[in-house]
N, C-alpha and C positions, 0 to 999 in steps of 0.2 A: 540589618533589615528589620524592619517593625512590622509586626505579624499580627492581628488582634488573638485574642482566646480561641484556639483552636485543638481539639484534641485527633490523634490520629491513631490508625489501628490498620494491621493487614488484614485483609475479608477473607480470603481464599477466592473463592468461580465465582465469575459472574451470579450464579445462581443464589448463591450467600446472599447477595447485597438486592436481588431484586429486581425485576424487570422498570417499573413506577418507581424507584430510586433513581437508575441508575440511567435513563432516562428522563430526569428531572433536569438531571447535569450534564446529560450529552446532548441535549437539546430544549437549552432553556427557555428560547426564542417561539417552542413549540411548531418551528417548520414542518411540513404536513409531509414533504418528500426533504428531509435531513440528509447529512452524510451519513452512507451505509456503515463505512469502519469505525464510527461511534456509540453505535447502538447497541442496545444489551443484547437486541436477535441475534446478530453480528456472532456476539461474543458467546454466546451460550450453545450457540451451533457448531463452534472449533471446539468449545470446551466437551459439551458436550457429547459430540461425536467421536471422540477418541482422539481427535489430530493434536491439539495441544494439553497434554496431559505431563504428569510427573513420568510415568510410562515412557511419554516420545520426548522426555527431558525439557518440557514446558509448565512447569507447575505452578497453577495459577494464584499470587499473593496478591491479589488489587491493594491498593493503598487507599486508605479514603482518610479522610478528615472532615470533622462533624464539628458543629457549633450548636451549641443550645439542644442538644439529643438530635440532630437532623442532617444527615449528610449534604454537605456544602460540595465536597469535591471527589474526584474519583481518579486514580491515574492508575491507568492499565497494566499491571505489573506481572513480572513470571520470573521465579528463579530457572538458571539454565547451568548445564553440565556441558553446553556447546553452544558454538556461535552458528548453526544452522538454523535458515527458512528466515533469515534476519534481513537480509542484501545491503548491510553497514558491513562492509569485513573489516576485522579488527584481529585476526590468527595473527599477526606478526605482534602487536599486542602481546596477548595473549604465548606467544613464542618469546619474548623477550622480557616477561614475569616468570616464566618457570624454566629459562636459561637461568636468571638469578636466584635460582631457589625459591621465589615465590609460589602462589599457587592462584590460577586465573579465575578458575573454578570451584565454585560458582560464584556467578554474577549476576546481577541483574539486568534483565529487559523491560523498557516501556516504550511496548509497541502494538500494533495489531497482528497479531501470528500467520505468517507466511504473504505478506499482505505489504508492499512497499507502495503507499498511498499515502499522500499529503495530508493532513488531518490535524485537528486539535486533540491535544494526548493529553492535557490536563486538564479533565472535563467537568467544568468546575461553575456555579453561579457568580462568581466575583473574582477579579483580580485579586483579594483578601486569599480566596482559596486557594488561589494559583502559588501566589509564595508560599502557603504553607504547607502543600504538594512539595515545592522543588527542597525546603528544609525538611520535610520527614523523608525524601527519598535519599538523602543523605543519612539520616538516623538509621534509614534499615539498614543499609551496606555494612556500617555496624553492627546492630541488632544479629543481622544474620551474618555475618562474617564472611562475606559476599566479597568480590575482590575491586566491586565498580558496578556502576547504574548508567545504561545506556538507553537514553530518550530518542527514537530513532523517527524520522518522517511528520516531524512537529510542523508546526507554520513557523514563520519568519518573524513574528512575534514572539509566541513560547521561546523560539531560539535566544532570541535579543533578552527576552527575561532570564532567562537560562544561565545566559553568559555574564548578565547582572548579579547572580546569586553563588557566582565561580566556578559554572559548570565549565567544561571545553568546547570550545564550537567546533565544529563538525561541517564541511559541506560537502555536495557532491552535483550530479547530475540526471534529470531525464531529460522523455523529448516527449511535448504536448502540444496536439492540436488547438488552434484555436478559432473560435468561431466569430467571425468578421462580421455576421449578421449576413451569413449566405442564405439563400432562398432555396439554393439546387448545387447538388453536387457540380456539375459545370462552372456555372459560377466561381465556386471555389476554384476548380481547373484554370478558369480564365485568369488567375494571378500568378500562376505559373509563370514560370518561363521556358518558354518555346520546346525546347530538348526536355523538361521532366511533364512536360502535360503529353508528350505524347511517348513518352516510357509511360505513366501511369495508365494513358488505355490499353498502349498496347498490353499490358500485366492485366488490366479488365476484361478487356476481348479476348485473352489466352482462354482466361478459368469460364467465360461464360460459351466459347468455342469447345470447349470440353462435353457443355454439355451440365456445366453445374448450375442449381436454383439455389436462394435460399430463404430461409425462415426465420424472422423477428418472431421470439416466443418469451413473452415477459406476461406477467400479474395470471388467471386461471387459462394461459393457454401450455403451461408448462405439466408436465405431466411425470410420474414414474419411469413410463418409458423411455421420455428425453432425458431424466437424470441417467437411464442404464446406459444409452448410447453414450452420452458426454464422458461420464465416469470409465468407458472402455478406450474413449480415445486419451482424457487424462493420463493412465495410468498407463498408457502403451509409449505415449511421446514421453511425460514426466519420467518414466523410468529410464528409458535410452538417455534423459537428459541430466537427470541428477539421480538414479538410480535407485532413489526408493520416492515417491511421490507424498506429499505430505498430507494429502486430505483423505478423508475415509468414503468413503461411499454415503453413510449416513448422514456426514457435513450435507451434501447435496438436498437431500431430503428434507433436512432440517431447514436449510435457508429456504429452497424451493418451498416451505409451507410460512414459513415465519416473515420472507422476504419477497415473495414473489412480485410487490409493486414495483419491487428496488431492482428488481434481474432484471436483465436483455441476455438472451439465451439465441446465440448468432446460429444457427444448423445449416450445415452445405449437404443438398442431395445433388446424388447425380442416378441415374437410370431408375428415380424413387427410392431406394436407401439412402439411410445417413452416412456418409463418409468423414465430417470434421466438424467439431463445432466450437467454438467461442465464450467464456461465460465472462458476461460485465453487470457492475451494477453501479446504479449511478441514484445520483440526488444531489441537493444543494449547487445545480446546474450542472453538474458537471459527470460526467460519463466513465467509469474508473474499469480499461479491461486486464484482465486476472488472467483465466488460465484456456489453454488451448490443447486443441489436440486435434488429432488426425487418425483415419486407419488407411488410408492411399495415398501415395503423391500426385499430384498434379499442378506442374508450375505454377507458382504465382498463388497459389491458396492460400497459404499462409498471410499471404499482406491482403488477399484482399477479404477473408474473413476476420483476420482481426484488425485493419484498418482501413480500409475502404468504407464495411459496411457501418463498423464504428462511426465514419465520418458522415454518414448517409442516414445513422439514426440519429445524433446532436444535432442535425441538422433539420429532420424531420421533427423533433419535439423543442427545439430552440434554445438547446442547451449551450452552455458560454464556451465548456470546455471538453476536451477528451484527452486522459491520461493512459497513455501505453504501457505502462509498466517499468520496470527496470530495462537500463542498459539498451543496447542497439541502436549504433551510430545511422546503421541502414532507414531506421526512418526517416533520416532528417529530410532525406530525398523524397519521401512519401508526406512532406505537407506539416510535418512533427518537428516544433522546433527547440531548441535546446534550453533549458530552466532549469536553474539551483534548486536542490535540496537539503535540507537541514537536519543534523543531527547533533545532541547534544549530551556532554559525557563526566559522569564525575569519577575519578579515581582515585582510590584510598590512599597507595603507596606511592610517597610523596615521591620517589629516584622515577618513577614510572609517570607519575602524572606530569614532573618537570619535560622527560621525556618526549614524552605524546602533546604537551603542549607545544613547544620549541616544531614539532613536526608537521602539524596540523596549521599554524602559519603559513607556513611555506606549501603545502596544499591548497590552502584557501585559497591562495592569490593564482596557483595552476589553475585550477576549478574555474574560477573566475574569466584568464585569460586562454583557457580552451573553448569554453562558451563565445566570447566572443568573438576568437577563430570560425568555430564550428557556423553561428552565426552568420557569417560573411559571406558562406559558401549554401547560402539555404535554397531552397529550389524556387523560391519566390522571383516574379521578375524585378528586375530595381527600376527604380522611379528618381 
């Protein structure tokens, strides 16, 4: 590969390299509403806040590479001591390097911290910069004697670049709505088919039978107060569910002052208290929801605070898409249909990397023919 003159260096935090840097490269286009999981706000608010630190085994090493004194490109980097808050699981991996006496750890991550969203991870002004990203992300696994460098929730470009420069390809799956150019949540309805348009009201008229409202609170309608409520329900559901919750309190804070055009901030009352709320933030059309929680059950909250209303606000600002997060075959039924994800992997130890390559074949093409299962069976009516 032919790389013009590039030199490269790890930065540490985002804070190192600058907000007007780092920025330059994550949205060179200068889009006025960008992808949120590119931005330096983004990143200085996990960093920041205490959620991904060396502390909670996130220790932030950005990679950049500069041309002429001036940063060209930026790729998101953390050495880690664990494969947590990543949603690429790679433990058998990692179980089958230090069965052989290797050692997994540490390795590298290039990702957004706790954050499985589609995105450009080599954030860079030129395809020039891009290759010279994916060759110094191999120099550090060296440098730092690191055992592998995994590029995780790249686009389908960086992927194909990726696998150009002898990284491993990687796929997987969500499930994302998408927006046909509906006018009104009905509408949408009316492409259903017969038996899921009328499970989805009845799941709407359950929660609003209840007795529940709720609240769109995005740009200065967001307040301290809604970060305490959300961050109670966060940590009450997040823990029942992976046991220790990865964000701090202050991440909140932080985004909510730095990001607040980019939040949709979903709140369920019911009798005037808050019972559940929703955080997404979206740009570059598209709608990305993150994290949930609850302090009450009541049927059906769950789908229709994080995807109902989801679908009710892309729909209300004419947004193209809406990304539900990891996993949950349950949406497909709710409107949310099945799309490849990309991940991309370099490994050192060549008995491991033959391994993981030979494996990951034979995934891709699963990957590929579950999707198109999944597919077939979508709550759309056929035509």
């Amino acid at each position: 590969m032919t790389v013009p003159e590039f030199s490269a260096r790890l930065a540490g935090r985002a804070f190192d390299i600058g907000r007007t840097a780092w920025n330059a490269c994550a949205n060179p286009q200068g889009l006025a509403s960008p992808h949120p999981f590119t931005r330096y706000e983004f990143f200085d608010a996990v960093e920041g806040s205490g959620s991904a630190t060396t502390r909670t085994g996130w220790r932030p090493l950005h990679l950049v590479v500069e041309r002429s004194g001036g940063i060209e490109g930026i790729l998101p980097l953390y050495l880690k001591n664990h494969s947590q808050g990543e949603y690429v699981f790679d433990h058998a991996w990692a179980d089958a390097l230090e069965r052989a006496g290797g050692d997994y750890y540490p390795k590298l991550q290039a990702s957004v911290p706790f954050t499985p969203a589609t995105g450009r991870r080599f954030l860079t002004k030129s395809d020039d910069a891009r290759a010279a990203l994916l060759m110094a992300g191999r120099a550090a696994v060296k440098e730092l004697e690191a055992s592998s460098l995994h590029v995780t929730f790249l686009t389908e470009e960086e992927w194909r670049a990726a696998g150009e420069a002898g990284y491993l390809l990687r796929a997987d799956q969500q499930f994302h709505w998408q927006n046909r150019g509906y006018t009104s949540f009905d509408q949408f309805l009316a492409e259903l088919s017969s038996s899921k348009r009328k499970n989805l009201r009845k799941e709407r008229e359950a929660v609003r039978a209840a007795g529940v409202a709720f609240d769109w609170l995005t740009g200065s309608d967001l307040t301290e107060a809604h970060w305490d409520a959300f961050f109670a329900f966060y940590m009450d559901t997040g823990g029942r569910k992976w046991g220790h919750p990865y964000l701090t309190r202050d991440f909140f804070s932080r985004v909510g002052k730095s990001m607040a055009d980019q939040i949709l901030l979903v709140m369920a009352r019911m009798g005037g208290r808050p019972i559940a709320g929703a955080l997404n933030f979206f740009g570059d059309g598209v709608l990305y929801g993150r994290n949930w929680g609850c302090s009450e059950f009541v049927p059906f909250l769950h789908f229709e605070t994080c995807y109902y209303q989801a679908i009710e606000f892309a729909i209300a600002r004419g947004l193209a898409k809406v990304e539900a997060g990891a996993q949950g075959e349950h949406k497909l039924l709710r409107g949310y249909l099945p799309v490849a994800t990309y991940s991309a992997h370099y490994i050192a130890h060549p008995g491991l990397r033959r391994a993981v390559d030979d494996y990951l074949v034979r995934e891709r093409d699963a990957v590929a023919a579950h999707i198109d299962e999944l597919a077939e069976h979508g709550p759309f009516r056929k035509t």
